[in-house]
C-alpha positions as CSV (number, residue, x, y, z in Angstrom):
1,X,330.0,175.2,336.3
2,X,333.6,174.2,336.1
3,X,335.8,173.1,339.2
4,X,339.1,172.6,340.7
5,X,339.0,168.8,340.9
6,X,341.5,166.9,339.5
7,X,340.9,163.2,337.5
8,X,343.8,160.5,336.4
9,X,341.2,159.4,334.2
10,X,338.8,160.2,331.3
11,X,337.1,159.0,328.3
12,X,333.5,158.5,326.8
13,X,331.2,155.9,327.0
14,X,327.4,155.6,325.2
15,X,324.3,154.9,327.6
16,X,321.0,154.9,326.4
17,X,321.8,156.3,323.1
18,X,323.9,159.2,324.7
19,X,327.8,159.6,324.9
20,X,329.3,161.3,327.3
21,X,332.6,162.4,328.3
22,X,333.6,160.9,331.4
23,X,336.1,161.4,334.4
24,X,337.3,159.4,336.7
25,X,340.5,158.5,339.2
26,X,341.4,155.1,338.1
27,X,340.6,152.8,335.8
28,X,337.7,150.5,337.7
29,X,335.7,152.9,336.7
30,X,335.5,150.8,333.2
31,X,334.0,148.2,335.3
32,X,331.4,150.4,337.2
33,X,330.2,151.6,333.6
34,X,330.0,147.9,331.8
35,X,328.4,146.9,335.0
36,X,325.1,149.5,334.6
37,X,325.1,149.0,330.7
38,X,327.6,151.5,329.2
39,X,328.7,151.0,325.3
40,X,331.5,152.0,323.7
41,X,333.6,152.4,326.8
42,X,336.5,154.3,325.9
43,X,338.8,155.4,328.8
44,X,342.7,156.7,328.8
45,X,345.2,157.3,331.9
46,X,346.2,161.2,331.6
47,X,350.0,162.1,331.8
48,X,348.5,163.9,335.2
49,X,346.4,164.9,337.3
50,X,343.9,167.6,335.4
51,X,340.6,169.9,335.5
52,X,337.4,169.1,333.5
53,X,338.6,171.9,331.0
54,X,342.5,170.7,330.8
55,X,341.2,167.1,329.7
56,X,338.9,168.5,327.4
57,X,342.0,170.4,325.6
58,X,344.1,166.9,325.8
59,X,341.2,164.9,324.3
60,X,341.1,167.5,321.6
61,X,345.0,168.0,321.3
62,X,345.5,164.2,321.1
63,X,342.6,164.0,318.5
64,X,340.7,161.4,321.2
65,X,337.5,159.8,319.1
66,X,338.2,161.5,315.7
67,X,335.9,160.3,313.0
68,X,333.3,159.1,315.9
69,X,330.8,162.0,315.8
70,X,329.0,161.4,318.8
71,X,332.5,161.3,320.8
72,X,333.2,164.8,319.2
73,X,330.1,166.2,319.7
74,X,330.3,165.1,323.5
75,X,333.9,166.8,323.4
76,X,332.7,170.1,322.6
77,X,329.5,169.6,324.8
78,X,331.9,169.3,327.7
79,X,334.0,171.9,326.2
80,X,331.2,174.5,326.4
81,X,329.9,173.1,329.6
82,X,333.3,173.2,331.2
83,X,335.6,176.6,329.8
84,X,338.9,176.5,330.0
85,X,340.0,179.1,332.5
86,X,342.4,180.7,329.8
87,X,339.8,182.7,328.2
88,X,339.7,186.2,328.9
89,X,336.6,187.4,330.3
90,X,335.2,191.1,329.5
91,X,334.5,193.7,333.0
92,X,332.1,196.3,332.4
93,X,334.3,199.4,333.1
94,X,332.9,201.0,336.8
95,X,331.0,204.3,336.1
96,X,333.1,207.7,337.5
97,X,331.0,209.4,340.0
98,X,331.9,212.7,341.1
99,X,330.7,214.4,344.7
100,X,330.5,218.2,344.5
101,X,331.7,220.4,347.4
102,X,329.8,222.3,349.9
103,X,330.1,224.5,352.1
104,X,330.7,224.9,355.8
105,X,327.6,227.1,356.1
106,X,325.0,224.5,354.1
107,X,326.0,221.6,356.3
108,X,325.6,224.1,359.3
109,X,322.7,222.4,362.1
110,X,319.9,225.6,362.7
């Protein structure tokens, strides 16, 4: 589920075998991650403030990790996992229902 919150930061970093994308507000957070065992730490300062999805488009648009396969296979995991708000979305049309008219003398009490 995608939300409104807004990161200065974001990157990817390997942990356990796994690499993530990663978000953050500053750079300390390259610290935090070294400090618990985090590889491969790989974090940029965005031009601004952005959502989950915008960051995943920059990393994309800026060709972040190209020629790393895990890095662009944990760009499109948290493309899928966070979509970009500009996609269109399909509405079921509402089904027409018609009422039919009575009259005065069915509604009529006994």
């Amino acid at each position: 589920m995608a939300t409104d919150k807004k990161f200065a930061v974001a990157g990817a970093s390997t942990f356990g075998g796994d690499t993530k994308i990663r978000f953050a507000n500053d750079m300390m957070r390259t610290k935090i991650l070294q400090k618990n065992g985090h590889t491969d730490i790989d974090l940029v300062e965005l031009p601004t403030e952005m959502t989950k999805a915008e960051i995943v488009q920059f990393l994309k648009s800026t060709g972040f990790g190209q020629g790393n396969a895990a890095v662009e296979a944990a760009i499109a995991y948290a493309e899928k996992k966070n979509p970009s708000s500009t996609k269109t979305v399909k509405v079921k049309a509402p089904t027409k229902v018609t009422a039919t008219a009575t009259s005065e003398s069915e509604d009529a009490p006994f």
